[in-house]
N, C-alpha and C positions, 0 to 999 in steps of 0.2 A: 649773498650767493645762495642758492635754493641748492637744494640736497641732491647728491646725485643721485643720477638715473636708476644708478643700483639700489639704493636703501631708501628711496622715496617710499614711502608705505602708501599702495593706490589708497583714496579719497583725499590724502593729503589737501589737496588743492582742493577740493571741495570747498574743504574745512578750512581753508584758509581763504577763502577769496568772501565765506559764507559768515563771516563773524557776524552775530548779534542775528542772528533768525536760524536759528532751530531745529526749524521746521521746514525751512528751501533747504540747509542740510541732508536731513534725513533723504526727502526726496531724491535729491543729485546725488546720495549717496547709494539709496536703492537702486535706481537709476541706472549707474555703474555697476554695481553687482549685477542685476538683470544683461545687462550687455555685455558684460564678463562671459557670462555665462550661454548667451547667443554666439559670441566668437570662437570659444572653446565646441562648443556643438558645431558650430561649421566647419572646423578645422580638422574636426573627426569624422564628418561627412564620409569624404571620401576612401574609395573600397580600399585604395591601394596605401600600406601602413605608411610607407616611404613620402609619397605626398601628405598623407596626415601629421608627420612630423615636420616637413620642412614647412608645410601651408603656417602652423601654429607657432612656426618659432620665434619668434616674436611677442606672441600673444601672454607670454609667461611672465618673462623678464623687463623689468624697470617700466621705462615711460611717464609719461602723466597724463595720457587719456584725454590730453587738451580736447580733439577733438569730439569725441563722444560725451564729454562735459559740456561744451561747447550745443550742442545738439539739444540737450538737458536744458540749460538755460534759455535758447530759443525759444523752446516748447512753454516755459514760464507765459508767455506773452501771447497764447492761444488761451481757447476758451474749451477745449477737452483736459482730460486729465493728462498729465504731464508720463503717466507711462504708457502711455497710448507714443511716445516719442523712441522707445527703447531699442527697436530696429532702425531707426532715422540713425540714433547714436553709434550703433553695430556697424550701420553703412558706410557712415562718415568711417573710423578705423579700418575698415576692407579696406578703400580706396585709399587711403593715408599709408599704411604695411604696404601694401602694395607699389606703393611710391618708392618708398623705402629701400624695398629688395632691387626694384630697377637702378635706385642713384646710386645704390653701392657697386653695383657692377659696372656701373658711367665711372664712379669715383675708383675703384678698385680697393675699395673699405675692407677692411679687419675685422674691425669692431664694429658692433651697433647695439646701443641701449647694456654697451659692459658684457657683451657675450659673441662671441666670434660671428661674422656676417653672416645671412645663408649663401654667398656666390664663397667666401672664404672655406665655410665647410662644405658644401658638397657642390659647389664649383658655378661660372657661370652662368653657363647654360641653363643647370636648374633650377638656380635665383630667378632669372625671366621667365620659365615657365612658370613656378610658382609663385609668381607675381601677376600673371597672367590669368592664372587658378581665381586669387583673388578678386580680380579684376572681374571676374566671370560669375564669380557668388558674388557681387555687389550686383551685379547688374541684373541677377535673379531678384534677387530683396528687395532690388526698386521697385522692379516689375509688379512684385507682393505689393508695394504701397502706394501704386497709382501714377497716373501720367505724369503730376509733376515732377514725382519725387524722378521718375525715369529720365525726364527732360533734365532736374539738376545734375544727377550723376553723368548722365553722357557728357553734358557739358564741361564737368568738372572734368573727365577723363579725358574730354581734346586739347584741355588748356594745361592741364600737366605734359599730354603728350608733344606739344606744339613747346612748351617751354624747357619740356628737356632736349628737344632738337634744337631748338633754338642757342640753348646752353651751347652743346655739342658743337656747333659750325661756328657758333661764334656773331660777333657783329662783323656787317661787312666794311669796305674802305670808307664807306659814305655813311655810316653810323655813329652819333654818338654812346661810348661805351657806356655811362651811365644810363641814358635811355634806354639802350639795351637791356643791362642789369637790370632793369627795374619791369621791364617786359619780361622778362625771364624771371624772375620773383613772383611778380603777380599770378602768373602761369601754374609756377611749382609746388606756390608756398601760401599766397594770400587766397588762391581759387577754393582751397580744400577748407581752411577756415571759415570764409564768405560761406560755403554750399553746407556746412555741421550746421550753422546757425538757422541758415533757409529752411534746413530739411525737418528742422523739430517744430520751428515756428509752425511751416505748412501743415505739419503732421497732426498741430493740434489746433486749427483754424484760426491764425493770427492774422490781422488784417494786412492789405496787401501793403499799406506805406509803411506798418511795421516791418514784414517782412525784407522792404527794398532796403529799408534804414539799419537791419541788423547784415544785410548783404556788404552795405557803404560800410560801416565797421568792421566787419570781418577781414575787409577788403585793404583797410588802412592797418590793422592788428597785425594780420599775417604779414608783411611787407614788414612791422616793426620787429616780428618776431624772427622773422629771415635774418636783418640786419644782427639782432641780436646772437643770433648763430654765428653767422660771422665773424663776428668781436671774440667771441667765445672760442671761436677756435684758433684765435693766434693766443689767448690770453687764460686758457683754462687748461688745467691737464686731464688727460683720457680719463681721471677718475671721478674727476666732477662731470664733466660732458657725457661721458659714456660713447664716446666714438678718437680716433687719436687726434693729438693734437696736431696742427698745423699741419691736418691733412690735405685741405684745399691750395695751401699755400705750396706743400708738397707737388702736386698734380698738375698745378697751373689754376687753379679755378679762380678767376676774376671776381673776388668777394667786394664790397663796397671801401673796404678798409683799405685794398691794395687798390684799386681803381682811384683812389683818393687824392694816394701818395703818391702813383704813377702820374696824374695831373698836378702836382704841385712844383714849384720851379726851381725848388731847392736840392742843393747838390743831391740830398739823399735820393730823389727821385732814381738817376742815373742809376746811381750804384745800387740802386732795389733792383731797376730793372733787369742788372746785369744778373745779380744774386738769383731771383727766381726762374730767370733761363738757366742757372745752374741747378738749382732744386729741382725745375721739372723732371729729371733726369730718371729720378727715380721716389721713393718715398723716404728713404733714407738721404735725399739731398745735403750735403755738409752746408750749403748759406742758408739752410733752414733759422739755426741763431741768429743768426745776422742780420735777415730779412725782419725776423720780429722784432729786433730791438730799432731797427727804423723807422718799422710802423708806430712804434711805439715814439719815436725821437722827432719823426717828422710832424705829427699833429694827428694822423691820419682817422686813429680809433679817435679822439677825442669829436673830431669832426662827424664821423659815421657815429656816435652818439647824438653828435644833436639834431643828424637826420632822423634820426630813430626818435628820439622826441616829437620831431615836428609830426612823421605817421600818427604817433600816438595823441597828438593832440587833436588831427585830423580824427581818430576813432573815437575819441570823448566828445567832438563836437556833433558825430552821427549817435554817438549812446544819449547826447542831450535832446537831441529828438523825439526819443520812445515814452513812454509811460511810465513815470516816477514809482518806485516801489523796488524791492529787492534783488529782482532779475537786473534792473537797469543798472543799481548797484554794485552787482558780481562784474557788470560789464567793464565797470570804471575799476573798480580793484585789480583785474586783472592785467588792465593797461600799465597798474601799479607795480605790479609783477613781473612784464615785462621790462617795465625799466632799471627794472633793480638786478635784474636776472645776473648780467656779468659784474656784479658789484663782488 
């Protein structure tokens, strides 16, 4: 199990994906600081104090910076200096927080990253505008770093926006619900990880089949990482996760682990299904118990684990395309790290 979200000391992950070179360290750790330090400055941007607090709140507390690490490492595979990539990194995070303050007012969240949501403290209305805020300083910063970077962002912000509607309505009669899910992940979760890695590559002149083949990873990563969340929240408490437990389960959200069980023919199926018509009810749902110890009793996680494998082997098969050396190596470590993540 990796540390939670609250005592992760940032570069952690660096340092740990970075064993045995030094010097990629140093770098992704300056890296991070640098963009630290771009996010906190845009955050105070703005004239009005009230949006400069809720813009940043986030910005403080826990996390791991996946993405803007993520950015970091792309850039490895360019032929400029690798901080020449440090607003790429800032960008990817805008659009990421930003995601963020919208799901929790989709989810009607509490918590995020161990510190009360922003739709919880100052309600949800101003979760979407400041969500919105951010949305609007990423799309300035593109602007700053040229067409493509403009063309990844907007992209990435129609396929978050299409997959949290998507989320929202649902699959319809004629849909398979896994299909769906996994439409709806790629949209939410794999677009934003695919577009950190594009955005650093491009920033620092990485050829373009590089570039496609850290998109194909990204692509397979995020989708691993999604599942992994999932798993996480019937099977982690708020202190490790940093968000509460058996929130989605709470709300209704059709996670892979419950879509699993719901298709399998065994009695538990039935009696899950009945159970989480009664949890949706509220967040407080009493077959919250209940529900987890089936997923747990029916196969369900064990199953949504070896999906989450097979993404990640799909991701090691696009990082075995790139150019051997340390960058391609953080790639595979951290596939490493998602597997082990709900151990």
């Amino acid at each position: 199990m990796v540390a939670s979200a609250t005592t992760e000391p940032k570069g952690s992950m660096a340092m740990e994906l970075t064993t045995g070179d030094p010097a990629l360290t140093a770098r992704l750790e300056r890296g991070m600081d640098a963009s630290e330090e771009q996010l906190r400055a845009l955050a105070t941007e703005a004239r009005d104090p009230c949006v400069a607090e809720v813009a940043g709140h986030l910005f403080g507390p826990g996390g791991k910076r996946l993405r803007p690490l993520l950015a970091l490492v792309g850039a490895e595979f360019g032929v400029r200096g690798p901080s020449a990539a440090v607003p790429a990194a800032t960008l990817a995070e805008l659009v990421h927080v930003a995601s963020l303050y919208h799901d929790d007012v989709m989810d009607q969240a509490r918590t995020r990253r161990g510190v009360p949501s922003v739709n919880a403290r100052w309600g949800n209305t101003t979760a979407v505008l400041a969500g919105n805020w951010l949305l609007s300083k990423a799309a300035q910063l593109a602007a700053e770093l040229g067409p493509e970077a403009i063309r990844l962002q907007s992209k990435v912000t129609n396929r978050l926006i299409m997959g949290q509607i998507r989320e929202l309505v649902g699959p319809s009669d004629d849909d398979d619900p896994l299909s769906h899910y996994f439409t709806v992940v790629a949209g939410k979760s794999a677009s934003l990880i695919a577009m950190a890695l594009q955005l650093g590559a491009v920033r620092t002149g990485a050829p373009e089949p590089v570039v496609q083949a850290l998109a194909e990873y990204g692509e397979h990563l995020g989708i691993a990482f999604q599942i992994s969340d999932d798993i996480l929240d019937i099977t982690s408490s708020s202190e490790v996760s940093g968000k509460e437990q058996g929130k989605d389960l709470a709300i209704g959200v059709a996670s892979l682990p419950v879509l699993l069980a719901l298709a399998d023919e065994r009695p538990e199926a039935g009696e899950l299904r009945t159970l989480l018509t009664a949890a949706t009810a509220g967040p407080e749902g009493t077959g919250l118990p209940r529900a987890v110890a089936l997923l747990h009793r029916c196969g369900a996680l064990a199953e949504a684990r070896t999906v989450m494998h097979g993404r990640l082997l799909r991701a090691r098969t696009a990082a075995n395309g790139l150019p051997d050396g340390s960058a391609t190596r953080v790639l595979h470590a951290l596939c490493d790290f998602v597997a082990r993540r709900d151990r």
